[in-house]
N, C-alpha and C positions, 0 to 999 in steps of 0.2 A: 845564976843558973836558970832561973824560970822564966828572965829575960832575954836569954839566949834562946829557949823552946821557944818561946812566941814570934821570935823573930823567924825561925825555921821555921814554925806551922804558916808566915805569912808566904814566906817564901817558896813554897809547897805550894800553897793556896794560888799564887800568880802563877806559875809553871803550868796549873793544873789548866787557870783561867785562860792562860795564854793558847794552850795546845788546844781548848776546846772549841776558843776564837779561831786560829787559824784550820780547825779540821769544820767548820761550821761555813768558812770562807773556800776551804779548796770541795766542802761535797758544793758550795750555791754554786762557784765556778763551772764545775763538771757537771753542774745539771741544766746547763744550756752548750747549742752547739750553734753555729753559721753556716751556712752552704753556703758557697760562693756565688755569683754571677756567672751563668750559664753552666753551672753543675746542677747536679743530686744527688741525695744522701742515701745511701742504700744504710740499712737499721741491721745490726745483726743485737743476738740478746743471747748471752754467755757460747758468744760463735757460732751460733745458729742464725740464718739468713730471714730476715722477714720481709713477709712481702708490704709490709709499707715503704714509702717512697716519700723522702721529704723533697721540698721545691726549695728555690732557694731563700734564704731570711733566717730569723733567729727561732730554734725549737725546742724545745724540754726533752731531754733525757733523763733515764735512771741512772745517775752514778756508779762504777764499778758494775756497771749489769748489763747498761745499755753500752753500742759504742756506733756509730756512725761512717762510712768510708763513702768520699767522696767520688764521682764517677762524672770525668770532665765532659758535657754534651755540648761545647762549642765544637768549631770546622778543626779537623786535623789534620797534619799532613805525614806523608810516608813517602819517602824513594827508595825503591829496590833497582837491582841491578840483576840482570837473567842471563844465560849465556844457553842459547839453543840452538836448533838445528834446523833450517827450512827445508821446505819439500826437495828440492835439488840436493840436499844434502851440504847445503853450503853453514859456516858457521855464525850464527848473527850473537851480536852482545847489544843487549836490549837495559834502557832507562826508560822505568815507568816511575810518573811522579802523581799519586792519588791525594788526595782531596776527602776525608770523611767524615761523618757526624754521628755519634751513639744516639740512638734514640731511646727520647726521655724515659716512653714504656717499659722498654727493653731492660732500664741500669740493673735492677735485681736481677734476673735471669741471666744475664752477661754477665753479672761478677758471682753469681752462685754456680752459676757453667763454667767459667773460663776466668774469672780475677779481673784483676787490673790489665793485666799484659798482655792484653789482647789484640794490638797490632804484630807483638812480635808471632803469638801463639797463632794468631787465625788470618792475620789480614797478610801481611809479609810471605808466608807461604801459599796461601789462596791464587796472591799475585803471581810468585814463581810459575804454577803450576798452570795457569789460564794462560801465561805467556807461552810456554813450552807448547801447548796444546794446541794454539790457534798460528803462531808460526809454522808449525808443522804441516799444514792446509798447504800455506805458499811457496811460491819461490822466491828465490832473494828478491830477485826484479819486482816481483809481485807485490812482495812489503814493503816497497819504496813506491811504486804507482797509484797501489791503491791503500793508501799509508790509513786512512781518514775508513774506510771498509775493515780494517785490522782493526783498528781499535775502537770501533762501535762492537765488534765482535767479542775484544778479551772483556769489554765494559759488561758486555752482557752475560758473558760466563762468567765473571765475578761476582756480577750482582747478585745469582745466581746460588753463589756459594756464601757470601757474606751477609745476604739478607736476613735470612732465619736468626741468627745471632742479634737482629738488631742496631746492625750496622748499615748505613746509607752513605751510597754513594752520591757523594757532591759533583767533582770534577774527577776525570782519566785522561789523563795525556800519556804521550808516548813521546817522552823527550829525544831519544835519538837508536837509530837503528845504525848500527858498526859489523861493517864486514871485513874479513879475510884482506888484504893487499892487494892480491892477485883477484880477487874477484873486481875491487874497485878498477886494475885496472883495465880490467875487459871491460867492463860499465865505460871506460871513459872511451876506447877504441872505439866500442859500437858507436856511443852518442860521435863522437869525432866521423866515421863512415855514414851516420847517419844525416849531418850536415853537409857532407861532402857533397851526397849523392843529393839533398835536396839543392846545395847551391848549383850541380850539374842538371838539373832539372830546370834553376830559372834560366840558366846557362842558355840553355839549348830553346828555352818558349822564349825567350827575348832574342837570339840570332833570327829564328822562323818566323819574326813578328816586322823583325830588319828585313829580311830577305825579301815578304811579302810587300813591303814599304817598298822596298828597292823596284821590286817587280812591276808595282802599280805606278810608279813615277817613272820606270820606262817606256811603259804604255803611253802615260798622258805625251812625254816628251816625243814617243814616236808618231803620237797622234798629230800632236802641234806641228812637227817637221813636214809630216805630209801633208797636210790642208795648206802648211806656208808655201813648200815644192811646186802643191798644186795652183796655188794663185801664181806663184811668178811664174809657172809655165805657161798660163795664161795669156797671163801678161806682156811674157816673151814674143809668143806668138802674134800677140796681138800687134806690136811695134814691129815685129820682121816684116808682117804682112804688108803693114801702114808703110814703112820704109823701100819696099817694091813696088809700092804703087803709084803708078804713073801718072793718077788723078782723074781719070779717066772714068766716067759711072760705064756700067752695063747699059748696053743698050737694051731699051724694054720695049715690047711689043704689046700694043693694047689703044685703052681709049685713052684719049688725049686729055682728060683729066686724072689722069692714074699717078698716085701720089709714089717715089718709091722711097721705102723703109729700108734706110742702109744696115739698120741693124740686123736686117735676117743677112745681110750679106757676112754679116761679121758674127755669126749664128757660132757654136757649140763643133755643129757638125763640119763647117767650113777649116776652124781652127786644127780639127781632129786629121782633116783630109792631110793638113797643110803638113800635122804635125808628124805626119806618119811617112812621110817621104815624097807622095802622091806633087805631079806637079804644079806649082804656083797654081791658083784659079786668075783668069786672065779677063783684066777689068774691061772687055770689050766682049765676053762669054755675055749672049743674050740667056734672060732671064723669064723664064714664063711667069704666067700672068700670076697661075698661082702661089708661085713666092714672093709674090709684091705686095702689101698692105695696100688698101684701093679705102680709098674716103672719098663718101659723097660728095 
């Protein structure tokens, strides 16, 4: 009998030892916590928010009192899908793909304002609303030309609206602007009319560029034809004249050293008489003195 209680009191005794061990191992556990690599711990103490902020590494807590919520401050990413109206009234369906970062400052006040879920709560509708806004400025046309002007714009009235919370913007793209069918296909007629008319433009400066070619090498060639005309009618003239003549010089009247120069006989003006109908000049026609070359 009293071997029997001993053995209960021991067995009691370990149970008791046992639970003190492991309630002495789960409060040492719970009185440390980690913050990850590129987070922060925002402290709350019986669900009240404090404004301490742990970094990241291993920190003490109060078991059961304290409790930690981590707030991730690496790059994050969001894609929304918008479906709005441009200035023309035409329908665009808009992909914006964001790029963010909580700031470190910020974690308490962000998750005491607004929690965890703070892309779906603030940033996701923030986005809708700056797209709806600044589409509304353009025309379809307009959101396609000056695509790079749109979106320095919604970036700025996002910032705008996401800042104060804490939030930084990293990157804003505007992944793709989708219109209407029927509006694409006027998009494509115009650009199509618009190459048209530019390839009827080189069209038209390369014939006038021909033409003027054309023009200037009819020139040269009419030019060439007449300077040739005019030497062989020279020419012509020249052998008619030699071939009626009798051989005969001009008889000249003067001093008897007077030299005569056949060439003025066969002058410009003799050629022109000849060539004009006027009759033959007759190689026995006396010649005055002043058309004779005279050397001493």
């Amino acid at each position: 009998m009293n071997v029997t209680s001993d053995q209960t009191k021991k067995i009691t005794k370990g149970v008791i030892i046992l639970v003190i061990v492991a309630l002495v191992v789960f409060i040492v556990l719970n009185s440390f916590t980690t913050v990850p690599a590129g987070h922060t711990g925002v402290v709350t103490k019986f669900g009240a928010v404090s404004d301490t902020v742990l970094e990241e590494g291993l920190h003490f807590k109060i078991p059961f009192i304290t409790q930690v919520i981590y707030i991730d401050n690496r790059v994050l990413k969001t894609e929304v899908s918008s479906s709005s109206a441009s200035k023309d009234l035409q329908t665009v369906e808009s992909t914006i793909a964001l790029n963010y970062r909580v700031n470190k400052t910020n974690s308490t006040s962000l998750y005491k304002n607004v929690g965890t879920d703070f892309e779906n709560v603030i940033i996701n509708p923030a986005i809708q609303e700056c797209v709806k806004a600044v589409t509304a400025q353009y025309t379809a046309e307009e959101l396609v030309t000056s695509r790079q002007e749109v979106g320095d714009r919604m970036r700025e009235l996002l910032s705008e609206k996401i800042t104060p919370y804490g939030l930084n913007i990293e990157i804003f793209n505007i992944i793709s602007f989708d219109f209407s069918e029927e509006f694409n296909a006027a998009i494509e007629a115009k650009h199509t009319a618009q190459q048209n008319a530019l390839k009827a433009e080189q069209d038209l400066a390369r014939v006038k560029v021909e033409a003027e070619q054309q023009i200037e090498q009819a020139k040269a060639e009419a030019e060439s034809y007449r300077l040739k005309n005019q030497e062989i009618t020279k020419e012509t003239l020249l052998m008619e004249w030699i071939n009626k003549w009798d051989g005969k010089l001009p008889a000249v009247s003067g001093s008897g050293d007077t030299i005569l120069d056949i060439t003025d006989i066969l002058n410009d003006s003799t050629l022109s008489s000849y060539s004009s109908g006027t009759e033959t000049p007759s190689p026995e026609t006396p010649v005055q003195d002043e058309d004779i070359s005279t050397a001493e």
